[in-house]
Structure formats: C-alpha cells, structure tokens
mmCIF file of the N, C-alpha and C atoms, coordinates in Angstrom:
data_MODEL
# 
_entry.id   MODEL 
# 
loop_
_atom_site.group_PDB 
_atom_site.id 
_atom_site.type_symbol 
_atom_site.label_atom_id 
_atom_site.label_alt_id 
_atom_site.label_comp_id 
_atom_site.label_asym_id 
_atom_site.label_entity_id 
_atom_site.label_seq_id 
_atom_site.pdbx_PDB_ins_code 
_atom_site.Cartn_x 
_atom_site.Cartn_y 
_atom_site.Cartn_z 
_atom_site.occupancy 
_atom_site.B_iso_or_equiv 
_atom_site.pdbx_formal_charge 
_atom_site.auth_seq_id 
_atom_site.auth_comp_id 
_atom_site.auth_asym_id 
_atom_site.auth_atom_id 
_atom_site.pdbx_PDB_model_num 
ATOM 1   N N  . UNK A 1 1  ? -16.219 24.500 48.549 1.00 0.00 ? 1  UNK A N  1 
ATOM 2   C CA . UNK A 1 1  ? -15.605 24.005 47.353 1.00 0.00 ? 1  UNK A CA 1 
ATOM 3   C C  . UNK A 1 1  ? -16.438 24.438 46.152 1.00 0.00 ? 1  UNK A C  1 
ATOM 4   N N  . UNK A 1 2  ? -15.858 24.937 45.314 1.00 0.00 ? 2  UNK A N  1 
ATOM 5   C CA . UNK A 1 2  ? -16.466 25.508 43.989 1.00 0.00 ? 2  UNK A CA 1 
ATOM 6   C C  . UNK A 1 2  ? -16.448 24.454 43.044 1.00 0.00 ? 2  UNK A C  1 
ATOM 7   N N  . UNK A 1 3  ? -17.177 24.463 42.117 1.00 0.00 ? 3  UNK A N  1 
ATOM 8   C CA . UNK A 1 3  ? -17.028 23.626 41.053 1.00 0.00 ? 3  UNK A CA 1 
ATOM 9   C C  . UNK A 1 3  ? -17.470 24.418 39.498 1.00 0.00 ? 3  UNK A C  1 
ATOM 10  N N  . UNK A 1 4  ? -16.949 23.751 39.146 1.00 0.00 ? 4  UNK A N  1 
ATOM 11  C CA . UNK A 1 4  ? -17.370 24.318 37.432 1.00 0.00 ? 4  UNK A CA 1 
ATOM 12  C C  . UNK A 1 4  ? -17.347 23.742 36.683 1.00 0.00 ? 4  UNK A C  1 
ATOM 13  N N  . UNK A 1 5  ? -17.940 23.878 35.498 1.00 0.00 ? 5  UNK A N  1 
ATOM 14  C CA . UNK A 1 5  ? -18.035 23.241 34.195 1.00 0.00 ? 5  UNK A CA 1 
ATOM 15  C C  . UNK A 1 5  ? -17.207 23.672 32.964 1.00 0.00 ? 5  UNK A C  1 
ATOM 16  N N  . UNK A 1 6  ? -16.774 23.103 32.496 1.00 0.00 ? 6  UNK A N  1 
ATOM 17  C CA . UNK A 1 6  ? -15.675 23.444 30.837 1.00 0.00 ? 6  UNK A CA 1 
ATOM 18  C C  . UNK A 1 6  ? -16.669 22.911 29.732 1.00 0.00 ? 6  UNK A C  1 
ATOM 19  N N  . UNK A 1 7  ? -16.755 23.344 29.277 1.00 0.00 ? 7  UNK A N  1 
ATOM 20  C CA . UNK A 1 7  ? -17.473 23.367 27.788 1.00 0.00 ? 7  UNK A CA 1 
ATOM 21  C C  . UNK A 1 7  ? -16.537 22.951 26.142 1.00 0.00 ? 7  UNK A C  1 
ATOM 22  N N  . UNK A 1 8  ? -16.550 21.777 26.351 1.00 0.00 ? 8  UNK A N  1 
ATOM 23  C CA . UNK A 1 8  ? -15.539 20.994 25.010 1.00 0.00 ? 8  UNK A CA 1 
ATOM 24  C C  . UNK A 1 8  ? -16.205 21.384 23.719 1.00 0.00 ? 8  UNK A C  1 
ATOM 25  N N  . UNK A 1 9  ? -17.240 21.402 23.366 1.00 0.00 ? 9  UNK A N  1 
ATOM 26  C CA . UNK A 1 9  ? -17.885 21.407 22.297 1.00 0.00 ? 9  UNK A CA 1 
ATOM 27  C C  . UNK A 1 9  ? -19.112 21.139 22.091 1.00 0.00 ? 9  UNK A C  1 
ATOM 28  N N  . UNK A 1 10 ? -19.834 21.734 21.286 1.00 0.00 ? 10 UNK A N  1 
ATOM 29  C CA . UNK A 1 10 ? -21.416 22.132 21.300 1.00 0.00 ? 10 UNK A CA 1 
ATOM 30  C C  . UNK A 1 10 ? -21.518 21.208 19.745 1.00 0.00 ? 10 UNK A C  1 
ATOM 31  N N  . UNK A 1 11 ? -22.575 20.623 19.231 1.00 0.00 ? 11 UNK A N  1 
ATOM 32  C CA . UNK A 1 11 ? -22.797 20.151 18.635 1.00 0.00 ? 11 UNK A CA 1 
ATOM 33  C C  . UNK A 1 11 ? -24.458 20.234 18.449 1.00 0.00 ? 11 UNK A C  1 
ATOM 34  N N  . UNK A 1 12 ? -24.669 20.690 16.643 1.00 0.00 ? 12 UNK A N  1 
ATOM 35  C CA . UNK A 1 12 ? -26.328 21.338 16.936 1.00 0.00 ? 12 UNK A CA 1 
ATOM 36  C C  . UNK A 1 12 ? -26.742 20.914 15.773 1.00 0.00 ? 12 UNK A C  1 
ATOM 37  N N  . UNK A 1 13 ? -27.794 20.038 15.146 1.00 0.00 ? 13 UNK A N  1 
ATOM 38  C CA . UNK A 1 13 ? -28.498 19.804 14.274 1.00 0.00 ? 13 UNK A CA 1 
ATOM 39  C C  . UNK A 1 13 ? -30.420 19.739 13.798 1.00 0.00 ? 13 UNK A C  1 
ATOM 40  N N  . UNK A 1 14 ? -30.343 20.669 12.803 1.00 0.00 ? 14 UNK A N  1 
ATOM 41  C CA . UNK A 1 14 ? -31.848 20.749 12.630 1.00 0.00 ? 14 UNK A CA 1 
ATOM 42  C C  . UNK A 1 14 ? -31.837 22.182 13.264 1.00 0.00 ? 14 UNK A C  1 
ATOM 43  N N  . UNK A 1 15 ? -30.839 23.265 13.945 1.00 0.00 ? 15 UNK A N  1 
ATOM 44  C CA . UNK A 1 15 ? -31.405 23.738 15.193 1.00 0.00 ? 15 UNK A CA 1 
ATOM 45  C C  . UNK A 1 15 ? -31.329 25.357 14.286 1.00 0.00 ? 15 UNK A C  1 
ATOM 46  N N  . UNK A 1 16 ? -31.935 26.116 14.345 1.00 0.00 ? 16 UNK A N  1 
ATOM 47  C CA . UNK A 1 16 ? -32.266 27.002 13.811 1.00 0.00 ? 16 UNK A CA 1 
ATOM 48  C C  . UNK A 1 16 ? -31.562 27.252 12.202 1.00 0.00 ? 16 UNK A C  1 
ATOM 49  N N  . UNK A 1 17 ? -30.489 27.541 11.923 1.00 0.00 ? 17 UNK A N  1 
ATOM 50  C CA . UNK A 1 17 ? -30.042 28.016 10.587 1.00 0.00 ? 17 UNK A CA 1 
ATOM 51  C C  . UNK A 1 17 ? -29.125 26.461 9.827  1.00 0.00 ? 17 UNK A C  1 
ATOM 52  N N  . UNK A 1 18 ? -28.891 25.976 11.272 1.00 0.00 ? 18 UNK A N  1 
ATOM 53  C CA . UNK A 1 18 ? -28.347 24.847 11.022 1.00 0.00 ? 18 UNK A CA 1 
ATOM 54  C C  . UNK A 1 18 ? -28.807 23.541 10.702 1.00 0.00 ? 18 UNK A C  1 
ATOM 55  N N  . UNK A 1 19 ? -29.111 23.659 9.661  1.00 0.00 ? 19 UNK A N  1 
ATOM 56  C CA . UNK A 1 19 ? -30.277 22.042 9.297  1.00 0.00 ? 19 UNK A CA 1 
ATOM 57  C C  . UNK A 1 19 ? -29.349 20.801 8.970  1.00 0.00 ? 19 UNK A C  1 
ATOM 58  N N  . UNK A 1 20 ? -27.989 21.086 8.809  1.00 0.00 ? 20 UNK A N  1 
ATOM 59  C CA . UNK A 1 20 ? -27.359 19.585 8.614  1.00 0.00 ? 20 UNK A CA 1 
ATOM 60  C C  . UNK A 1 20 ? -26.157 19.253 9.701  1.00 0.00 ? 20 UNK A C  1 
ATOM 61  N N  . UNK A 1 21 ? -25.956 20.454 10.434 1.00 0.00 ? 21 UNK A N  1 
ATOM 62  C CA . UNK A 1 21 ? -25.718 20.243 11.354 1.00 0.00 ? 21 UNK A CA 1 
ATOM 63  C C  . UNK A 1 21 ? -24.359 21.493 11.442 1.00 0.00 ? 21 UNK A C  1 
ATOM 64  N N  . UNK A 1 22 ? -23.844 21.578 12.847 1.00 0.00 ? 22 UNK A N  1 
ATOM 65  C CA . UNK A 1 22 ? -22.564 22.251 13.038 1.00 0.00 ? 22 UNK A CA 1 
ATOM 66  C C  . UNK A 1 22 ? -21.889 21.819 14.314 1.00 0.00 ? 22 UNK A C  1 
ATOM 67  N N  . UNK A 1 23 ? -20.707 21.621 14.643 1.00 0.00 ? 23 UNK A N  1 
ATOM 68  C CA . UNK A 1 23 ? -19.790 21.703 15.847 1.00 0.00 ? 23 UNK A CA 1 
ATOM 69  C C  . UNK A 1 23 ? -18.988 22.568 15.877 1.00 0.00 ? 23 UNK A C  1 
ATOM 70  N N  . UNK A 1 24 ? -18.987 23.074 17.149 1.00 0.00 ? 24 UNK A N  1 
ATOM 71  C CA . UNK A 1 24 ? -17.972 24.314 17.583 1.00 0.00 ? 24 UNK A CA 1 
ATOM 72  C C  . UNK A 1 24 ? -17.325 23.308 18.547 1.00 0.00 ? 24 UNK A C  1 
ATOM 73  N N  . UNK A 1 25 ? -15.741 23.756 18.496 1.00 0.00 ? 25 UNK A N  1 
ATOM 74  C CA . UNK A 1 25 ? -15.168 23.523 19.680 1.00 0.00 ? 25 UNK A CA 1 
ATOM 75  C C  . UNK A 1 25 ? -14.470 24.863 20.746 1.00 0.00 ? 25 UNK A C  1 
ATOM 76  N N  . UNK A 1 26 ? -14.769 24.364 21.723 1.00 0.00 ? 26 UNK A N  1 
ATOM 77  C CA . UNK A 1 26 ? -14.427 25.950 22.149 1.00 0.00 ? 26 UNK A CA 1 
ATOM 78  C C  . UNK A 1 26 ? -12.645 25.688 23.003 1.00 0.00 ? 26 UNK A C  1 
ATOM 79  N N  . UNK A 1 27 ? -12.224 26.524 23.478 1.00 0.00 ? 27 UNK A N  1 
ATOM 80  C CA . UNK A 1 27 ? -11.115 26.610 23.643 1.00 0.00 ? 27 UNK A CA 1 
ATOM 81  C C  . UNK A 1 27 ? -10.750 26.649 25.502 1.00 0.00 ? 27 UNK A C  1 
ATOM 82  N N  . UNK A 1 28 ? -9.762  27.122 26.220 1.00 0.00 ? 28 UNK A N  1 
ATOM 83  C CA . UNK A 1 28 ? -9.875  26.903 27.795 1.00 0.00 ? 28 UNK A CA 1 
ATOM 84  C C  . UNK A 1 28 ? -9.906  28.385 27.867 1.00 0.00 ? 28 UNK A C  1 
ATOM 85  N N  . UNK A 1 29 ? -10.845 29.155 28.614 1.00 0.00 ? 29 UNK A N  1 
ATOM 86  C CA . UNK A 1 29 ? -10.355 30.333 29.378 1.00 0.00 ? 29 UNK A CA 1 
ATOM 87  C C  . UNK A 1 29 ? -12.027 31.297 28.275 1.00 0.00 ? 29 UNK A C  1 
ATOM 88  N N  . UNK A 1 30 ? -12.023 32.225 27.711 1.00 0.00 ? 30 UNK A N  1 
ATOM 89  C CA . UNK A 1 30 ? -13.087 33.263 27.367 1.00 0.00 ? 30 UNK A CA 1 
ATOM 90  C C  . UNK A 1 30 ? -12.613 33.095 25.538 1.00 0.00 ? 30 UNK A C  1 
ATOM 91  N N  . UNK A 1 31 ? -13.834 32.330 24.940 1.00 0.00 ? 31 UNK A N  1 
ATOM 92  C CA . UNK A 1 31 ? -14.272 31.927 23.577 1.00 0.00 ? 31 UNK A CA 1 
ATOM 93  C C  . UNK A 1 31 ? -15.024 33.466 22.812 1.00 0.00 ? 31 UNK A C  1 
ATOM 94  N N  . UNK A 1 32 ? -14.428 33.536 21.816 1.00 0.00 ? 32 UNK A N  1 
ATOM 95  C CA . UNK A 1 32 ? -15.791 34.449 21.321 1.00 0.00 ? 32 UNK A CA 1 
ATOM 96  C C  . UNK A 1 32 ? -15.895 34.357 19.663 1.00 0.00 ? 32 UNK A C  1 
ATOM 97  N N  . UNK A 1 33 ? -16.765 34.560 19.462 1.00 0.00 ? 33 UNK A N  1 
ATOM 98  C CA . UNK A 1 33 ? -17.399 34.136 18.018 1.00 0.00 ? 33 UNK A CA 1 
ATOM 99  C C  . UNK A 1 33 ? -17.400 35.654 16.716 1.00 0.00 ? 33 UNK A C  1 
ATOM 100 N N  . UNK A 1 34 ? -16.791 35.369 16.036 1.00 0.00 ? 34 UNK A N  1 
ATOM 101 C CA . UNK A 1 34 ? -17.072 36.168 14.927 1.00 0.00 ? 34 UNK A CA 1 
ATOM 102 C C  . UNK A 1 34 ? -17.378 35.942 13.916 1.00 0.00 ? 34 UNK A C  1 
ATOM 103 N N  . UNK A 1 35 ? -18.898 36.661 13.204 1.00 0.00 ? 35 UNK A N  1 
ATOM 104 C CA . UNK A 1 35 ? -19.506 36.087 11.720 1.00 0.00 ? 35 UNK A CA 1 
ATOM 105 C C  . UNK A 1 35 ? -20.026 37.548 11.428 1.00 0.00 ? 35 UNK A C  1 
ATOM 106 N N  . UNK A 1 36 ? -20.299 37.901 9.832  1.00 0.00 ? 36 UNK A N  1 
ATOM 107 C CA . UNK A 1 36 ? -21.315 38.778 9.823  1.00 0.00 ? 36 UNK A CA 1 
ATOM 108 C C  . UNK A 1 36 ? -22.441 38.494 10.413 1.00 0.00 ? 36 UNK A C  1 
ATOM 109 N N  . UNK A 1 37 ? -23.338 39.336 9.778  1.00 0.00 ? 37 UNK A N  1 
ATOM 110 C CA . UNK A 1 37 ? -25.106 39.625 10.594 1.00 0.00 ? 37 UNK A CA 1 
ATOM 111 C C  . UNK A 1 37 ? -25.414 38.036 9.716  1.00 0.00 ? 37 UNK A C  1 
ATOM 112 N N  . UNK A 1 38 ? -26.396 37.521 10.239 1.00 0.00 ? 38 UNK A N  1 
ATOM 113 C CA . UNK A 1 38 ? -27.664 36.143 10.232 1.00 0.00 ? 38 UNK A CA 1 
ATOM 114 C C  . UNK A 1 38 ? -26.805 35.077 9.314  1.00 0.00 ? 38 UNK A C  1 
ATOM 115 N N  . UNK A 1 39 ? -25.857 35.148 10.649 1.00 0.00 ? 39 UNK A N  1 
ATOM 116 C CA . UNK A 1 39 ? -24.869 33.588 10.351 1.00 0.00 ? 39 UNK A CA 1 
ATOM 117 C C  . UNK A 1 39 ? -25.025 32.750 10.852 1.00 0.00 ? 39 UNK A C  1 
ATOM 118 N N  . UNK A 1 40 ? -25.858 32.931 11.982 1.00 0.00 ? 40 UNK A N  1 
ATOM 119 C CA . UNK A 1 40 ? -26.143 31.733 12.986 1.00 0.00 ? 40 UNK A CA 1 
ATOM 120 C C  . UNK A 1 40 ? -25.667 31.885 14.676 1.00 0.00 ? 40 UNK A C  1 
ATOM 121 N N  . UNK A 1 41 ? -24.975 32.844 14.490 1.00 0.00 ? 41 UNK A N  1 
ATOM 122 C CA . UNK A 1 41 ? -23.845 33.276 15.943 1.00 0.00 ? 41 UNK A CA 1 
ATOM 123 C C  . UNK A 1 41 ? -24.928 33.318 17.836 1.00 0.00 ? 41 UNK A C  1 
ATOM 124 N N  . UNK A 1 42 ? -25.921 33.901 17.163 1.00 0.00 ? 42 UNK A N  1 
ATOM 125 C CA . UNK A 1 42 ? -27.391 33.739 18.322 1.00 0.00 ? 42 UNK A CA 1 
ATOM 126 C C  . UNK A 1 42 ? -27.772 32.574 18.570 1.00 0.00 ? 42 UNK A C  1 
ATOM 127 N N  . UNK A 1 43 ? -27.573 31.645 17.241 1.00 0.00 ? 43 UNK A N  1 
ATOM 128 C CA . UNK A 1 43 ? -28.219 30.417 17.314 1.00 0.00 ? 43 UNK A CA 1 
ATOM 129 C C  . UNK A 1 43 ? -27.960 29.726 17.923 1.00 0.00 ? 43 UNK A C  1 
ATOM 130 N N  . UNK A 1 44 ? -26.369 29.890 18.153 1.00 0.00 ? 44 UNK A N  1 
ATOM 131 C CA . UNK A 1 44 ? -25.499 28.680 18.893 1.00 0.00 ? 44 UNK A CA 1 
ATOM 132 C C  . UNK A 1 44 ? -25.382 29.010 20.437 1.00 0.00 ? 44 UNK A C  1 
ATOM 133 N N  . UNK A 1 45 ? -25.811 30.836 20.706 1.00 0.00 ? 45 UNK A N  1 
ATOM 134 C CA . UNK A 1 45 ? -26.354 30.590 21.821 1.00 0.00 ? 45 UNK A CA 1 
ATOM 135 C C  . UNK A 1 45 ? -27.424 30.277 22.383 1.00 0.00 ? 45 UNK A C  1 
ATOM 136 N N  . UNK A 1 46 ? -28.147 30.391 21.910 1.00 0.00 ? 46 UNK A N  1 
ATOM 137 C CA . UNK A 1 46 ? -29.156 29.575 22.121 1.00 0.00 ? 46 UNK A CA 1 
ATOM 138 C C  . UNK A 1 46 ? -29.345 28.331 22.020 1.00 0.00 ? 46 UNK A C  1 
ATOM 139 N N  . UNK A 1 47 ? -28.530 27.747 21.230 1.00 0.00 ? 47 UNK A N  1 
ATOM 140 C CA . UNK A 1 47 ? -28.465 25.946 21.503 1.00 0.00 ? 47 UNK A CA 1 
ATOM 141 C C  . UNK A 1 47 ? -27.901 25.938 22.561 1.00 0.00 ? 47 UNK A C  1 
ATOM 142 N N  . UNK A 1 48 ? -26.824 26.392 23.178 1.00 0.00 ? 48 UNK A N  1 
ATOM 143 C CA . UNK A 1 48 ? -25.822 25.994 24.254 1.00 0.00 ? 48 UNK A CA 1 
ATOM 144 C C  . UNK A 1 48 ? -27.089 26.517 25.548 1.00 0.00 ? 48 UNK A C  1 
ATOM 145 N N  . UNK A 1 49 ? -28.023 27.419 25.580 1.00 0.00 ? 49 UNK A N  1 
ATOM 146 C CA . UNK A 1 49 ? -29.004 27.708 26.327 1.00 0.00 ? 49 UNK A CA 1 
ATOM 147 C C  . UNK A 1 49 ? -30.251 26.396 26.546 1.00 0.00 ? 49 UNK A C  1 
ATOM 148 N N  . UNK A 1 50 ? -30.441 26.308 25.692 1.00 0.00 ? 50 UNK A N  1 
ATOM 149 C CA . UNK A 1 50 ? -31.238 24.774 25.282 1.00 0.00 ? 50 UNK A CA 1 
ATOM 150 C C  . UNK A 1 50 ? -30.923 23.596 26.050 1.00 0.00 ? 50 UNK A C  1 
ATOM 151 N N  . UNK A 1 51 ? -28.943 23.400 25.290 1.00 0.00 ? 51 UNK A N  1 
ATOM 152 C CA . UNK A 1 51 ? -28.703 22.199 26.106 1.00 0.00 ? 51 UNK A CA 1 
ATOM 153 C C  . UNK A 1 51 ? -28.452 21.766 27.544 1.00 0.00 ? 51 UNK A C  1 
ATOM 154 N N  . UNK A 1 52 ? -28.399 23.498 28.167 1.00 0.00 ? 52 UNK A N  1 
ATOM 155 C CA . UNK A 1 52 ? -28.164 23.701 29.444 1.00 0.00 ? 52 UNK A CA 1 
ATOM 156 C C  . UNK A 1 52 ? -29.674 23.475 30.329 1.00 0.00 ? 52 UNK A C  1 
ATOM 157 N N  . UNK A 1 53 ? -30.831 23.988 29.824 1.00 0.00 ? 53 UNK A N  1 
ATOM 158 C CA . UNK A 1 53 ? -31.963 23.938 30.360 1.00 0.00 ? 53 UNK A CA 1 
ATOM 159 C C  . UNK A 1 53 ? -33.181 23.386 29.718 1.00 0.00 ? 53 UNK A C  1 
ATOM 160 N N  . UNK A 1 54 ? -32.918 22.987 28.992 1.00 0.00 ? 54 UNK A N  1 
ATOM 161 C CA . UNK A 1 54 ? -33.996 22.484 27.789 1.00 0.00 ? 54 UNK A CA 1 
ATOM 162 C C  . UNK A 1 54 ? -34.876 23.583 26.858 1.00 0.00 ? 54 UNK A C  1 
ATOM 163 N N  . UNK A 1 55 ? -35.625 22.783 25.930 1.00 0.00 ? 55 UNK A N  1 
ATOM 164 C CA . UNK A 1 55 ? -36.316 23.756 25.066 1.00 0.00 ? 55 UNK A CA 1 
ATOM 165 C C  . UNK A 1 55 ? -37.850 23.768 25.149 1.00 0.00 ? 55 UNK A C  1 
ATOM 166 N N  . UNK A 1 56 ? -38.547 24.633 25.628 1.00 0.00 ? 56 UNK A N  1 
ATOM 167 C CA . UNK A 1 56 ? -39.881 24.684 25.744 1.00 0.00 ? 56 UNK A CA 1 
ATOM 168 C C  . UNK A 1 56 ? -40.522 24.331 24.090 1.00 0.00 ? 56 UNK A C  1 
ATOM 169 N N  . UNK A 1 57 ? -41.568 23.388 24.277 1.00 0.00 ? 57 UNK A N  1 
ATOM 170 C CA . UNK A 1 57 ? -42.510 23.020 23.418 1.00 0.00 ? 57 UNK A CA 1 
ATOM 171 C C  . UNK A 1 57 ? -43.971 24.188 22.615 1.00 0.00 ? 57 UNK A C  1 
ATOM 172 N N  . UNK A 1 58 ? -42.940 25.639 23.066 1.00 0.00 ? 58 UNK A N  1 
ATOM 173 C CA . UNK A 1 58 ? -44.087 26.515 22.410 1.00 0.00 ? 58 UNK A CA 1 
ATOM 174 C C  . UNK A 1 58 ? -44.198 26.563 21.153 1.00 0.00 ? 58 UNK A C  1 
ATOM 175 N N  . UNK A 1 59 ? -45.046 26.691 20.779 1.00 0.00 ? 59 UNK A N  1 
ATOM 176 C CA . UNK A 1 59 ? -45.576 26.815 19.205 1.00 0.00 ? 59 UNK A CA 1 
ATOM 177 C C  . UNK A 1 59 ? -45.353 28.187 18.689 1.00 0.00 ? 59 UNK A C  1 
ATOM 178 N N  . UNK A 1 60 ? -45.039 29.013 19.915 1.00 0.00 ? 60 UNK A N  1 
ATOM 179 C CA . UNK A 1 60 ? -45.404 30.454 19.044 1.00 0.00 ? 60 UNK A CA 1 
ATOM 180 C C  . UNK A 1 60 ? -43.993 31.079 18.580 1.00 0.00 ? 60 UNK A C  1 
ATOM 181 N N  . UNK A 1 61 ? -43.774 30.864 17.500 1.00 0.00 ? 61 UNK A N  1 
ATOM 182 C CA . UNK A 1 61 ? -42.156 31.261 16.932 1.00 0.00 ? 61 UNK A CA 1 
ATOM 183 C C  . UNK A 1 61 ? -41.612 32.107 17.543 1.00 0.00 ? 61 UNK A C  1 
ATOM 184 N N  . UNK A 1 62 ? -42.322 33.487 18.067 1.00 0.00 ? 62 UNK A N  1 
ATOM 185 C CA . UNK A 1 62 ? -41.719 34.679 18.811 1.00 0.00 ? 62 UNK A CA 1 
ATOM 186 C C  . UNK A 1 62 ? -41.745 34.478 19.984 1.00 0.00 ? 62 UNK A C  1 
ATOM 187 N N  . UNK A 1 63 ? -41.643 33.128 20.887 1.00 0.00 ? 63 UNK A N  1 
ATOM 188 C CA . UNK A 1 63 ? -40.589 32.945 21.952 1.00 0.00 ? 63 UNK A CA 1 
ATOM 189 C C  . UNK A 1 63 ? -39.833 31.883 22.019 1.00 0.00 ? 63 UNK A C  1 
ATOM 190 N N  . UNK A 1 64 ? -39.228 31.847 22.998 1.00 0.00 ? 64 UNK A N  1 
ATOM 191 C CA . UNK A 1 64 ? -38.178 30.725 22.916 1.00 0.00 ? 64 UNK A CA 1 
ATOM 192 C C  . UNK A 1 64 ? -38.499 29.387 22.884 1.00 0.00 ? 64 UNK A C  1 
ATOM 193 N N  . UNK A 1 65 ? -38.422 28.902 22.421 1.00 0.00 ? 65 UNK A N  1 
ATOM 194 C CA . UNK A 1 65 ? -39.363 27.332 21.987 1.00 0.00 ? 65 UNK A CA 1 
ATOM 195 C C  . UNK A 1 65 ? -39.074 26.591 20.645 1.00 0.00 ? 65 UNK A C  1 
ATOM 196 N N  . UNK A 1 66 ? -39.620 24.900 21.004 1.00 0.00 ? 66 UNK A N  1 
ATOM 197 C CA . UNK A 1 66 ? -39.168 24.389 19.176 1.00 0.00 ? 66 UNK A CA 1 
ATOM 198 C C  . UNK A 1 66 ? -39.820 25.235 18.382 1.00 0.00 ? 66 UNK A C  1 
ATOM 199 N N  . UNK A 1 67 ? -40.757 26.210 17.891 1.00 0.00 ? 67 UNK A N  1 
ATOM 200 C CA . UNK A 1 67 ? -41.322 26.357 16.896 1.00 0.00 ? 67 UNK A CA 1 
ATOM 201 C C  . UNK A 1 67 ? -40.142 27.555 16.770 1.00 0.00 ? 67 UNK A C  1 
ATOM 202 N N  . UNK A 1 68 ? -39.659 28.222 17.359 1.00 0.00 ? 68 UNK A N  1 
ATOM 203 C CA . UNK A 1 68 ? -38.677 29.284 17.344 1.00 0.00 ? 68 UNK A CA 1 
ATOM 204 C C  . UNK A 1 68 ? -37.241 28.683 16.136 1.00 0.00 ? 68 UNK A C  1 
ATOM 205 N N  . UNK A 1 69 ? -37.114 27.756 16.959 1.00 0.00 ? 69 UNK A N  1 
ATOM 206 C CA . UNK A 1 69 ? -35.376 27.248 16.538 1.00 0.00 ? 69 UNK A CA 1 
ATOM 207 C C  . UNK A 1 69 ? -35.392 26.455 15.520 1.00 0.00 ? 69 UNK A C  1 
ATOM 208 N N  . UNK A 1 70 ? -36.953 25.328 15.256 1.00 0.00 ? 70 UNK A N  1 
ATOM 209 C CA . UNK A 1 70 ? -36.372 23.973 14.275 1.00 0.00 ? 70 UNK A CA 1 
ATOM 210 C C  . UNK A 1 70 ? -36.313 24.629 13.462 1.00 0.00 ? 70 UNK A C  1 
ATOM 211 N N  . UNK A 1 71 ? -35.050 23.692 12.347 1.00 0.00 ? 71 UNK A N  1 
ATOM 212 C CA . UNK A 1 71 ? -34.810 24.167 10.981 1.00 0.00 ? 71 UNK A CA 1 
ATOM 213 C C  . UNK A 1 71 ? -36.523 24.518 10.054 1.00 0.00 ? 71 UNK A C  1 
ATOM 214 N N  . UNK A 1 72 ? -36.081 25.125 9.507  1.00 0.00 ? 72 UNK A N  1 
ATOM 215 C CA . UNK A 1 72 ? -37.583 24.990 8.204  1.00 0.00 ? 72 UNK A CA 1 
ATOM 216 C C  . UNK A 1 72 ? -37.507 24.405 7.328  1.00 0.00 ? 72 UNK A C  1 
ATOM 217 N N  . UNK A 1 73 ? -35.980 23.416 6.618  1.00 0.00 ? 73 UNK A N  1 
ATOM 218 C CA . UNK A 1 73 ? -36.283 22.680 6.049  1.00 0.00 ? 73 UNK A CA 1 
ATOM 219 C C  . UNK A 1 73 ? -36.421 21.361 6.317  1.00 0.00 ? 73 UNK A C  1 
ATOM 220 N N  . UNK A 1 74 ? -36.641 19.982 5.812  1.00 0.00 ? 74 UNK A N  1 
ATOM 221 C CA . UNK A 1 74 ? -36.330 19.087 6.578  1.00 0.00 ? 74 UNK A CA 1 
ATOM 222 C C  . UNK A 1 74 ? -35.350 18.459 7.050  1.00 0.00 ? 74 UNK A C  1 
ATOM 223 N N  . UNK A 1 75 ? -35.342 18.477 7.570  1.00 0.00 ? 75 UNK A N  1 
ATOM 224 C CA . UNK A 1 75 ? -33.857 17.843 8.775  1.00 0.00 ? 75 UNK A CA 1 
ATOM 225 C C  . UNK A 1 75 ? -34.200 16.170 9.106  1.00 0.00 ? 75 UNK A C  1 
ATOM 226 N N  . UNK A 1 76 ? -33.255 15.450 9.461  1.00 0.00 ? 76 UNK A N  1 
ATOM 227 C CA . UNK A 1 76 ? -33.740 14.604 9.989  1.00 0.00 ? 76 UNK A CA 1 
ATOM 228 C C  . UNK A 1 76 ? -33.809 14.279 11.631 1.00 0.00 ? 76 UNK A C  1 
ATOM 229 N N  . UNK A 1 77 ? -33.279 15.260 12.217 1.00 0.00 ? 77 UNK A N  1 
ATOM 230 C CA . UNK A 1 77 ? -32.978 15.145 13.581 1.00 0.00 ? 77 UNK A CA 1 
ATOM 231 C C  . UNK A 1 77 ? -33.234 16.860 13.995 1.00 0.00 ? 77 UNK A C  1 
ATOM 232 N N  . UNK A 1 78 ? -33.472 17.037 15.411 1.00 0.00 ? 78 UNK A N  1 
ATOM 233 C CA . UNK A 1 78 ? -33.336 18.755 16.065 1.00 0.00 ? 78 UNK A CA 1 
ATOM 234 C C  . UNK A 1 78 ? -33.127 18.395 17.043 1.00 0.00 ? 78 UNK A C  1 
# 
C-alpha cells in the first residue's frame, strides 16, 4: 500500500525575503511557480524543505541553516 502526502498550503514568516509573512496555496496534481529573478521563488523551496526536515542551527549563512534564511529585518516570528 502506497501512501502520499498532498500539500494544501505552505505558510512562511520571518523566512528569508519574507519578513511579514506569505501563503501559497498549491493546487491537486504538478504546481509551478512563476516570478522574475530574487522574488523569493527558492525561498519557498526551501521553506517547504525546512518544514519537511527541519532547519539546521548553522551560523554560517553559506549553508543551509537559520543564519542562511532568517529575515534581516526584524520580524517577530521565523
């Protein structure tokens, strides 16, 4: 027996470009995203990567980790 997961909607705050927050809802069957260049479009995979496995506590911005993703301004939540 197979099982799978559906993906209703992602919801991301503080999380890289997104400091006040954003929701996507996605749709049934193959979603895809269109923005120009440094809209955020990586970001949200990478949140949906995050919420799937969590986010490592590295400090070093150039890998995957909070120091990578939190907003830079203040946020009140990530």
């Amino acid at each position: 027996m197979s099982k799978s997961i559906t993906w209703e909607r992602l919801a991301l705050r503080g999380f890289g470009r997104y400091g006040q927050g954003v929701e996507v809802t996605f749709n049934d069957g193959l979603n895809h995203i269109v923005a120009a260049n440094e809209q955020g479009k990586s970001s949200l995979i990478a949140g949906l990567v995050a919420t799937l496995f969590g986010l490592p506590g590295s400090s070093d911005a150039a890998k995957f980790g909070k120091a990578r993703y939190r907003n830079w301004h203040a946020t009140d939540r990530f």
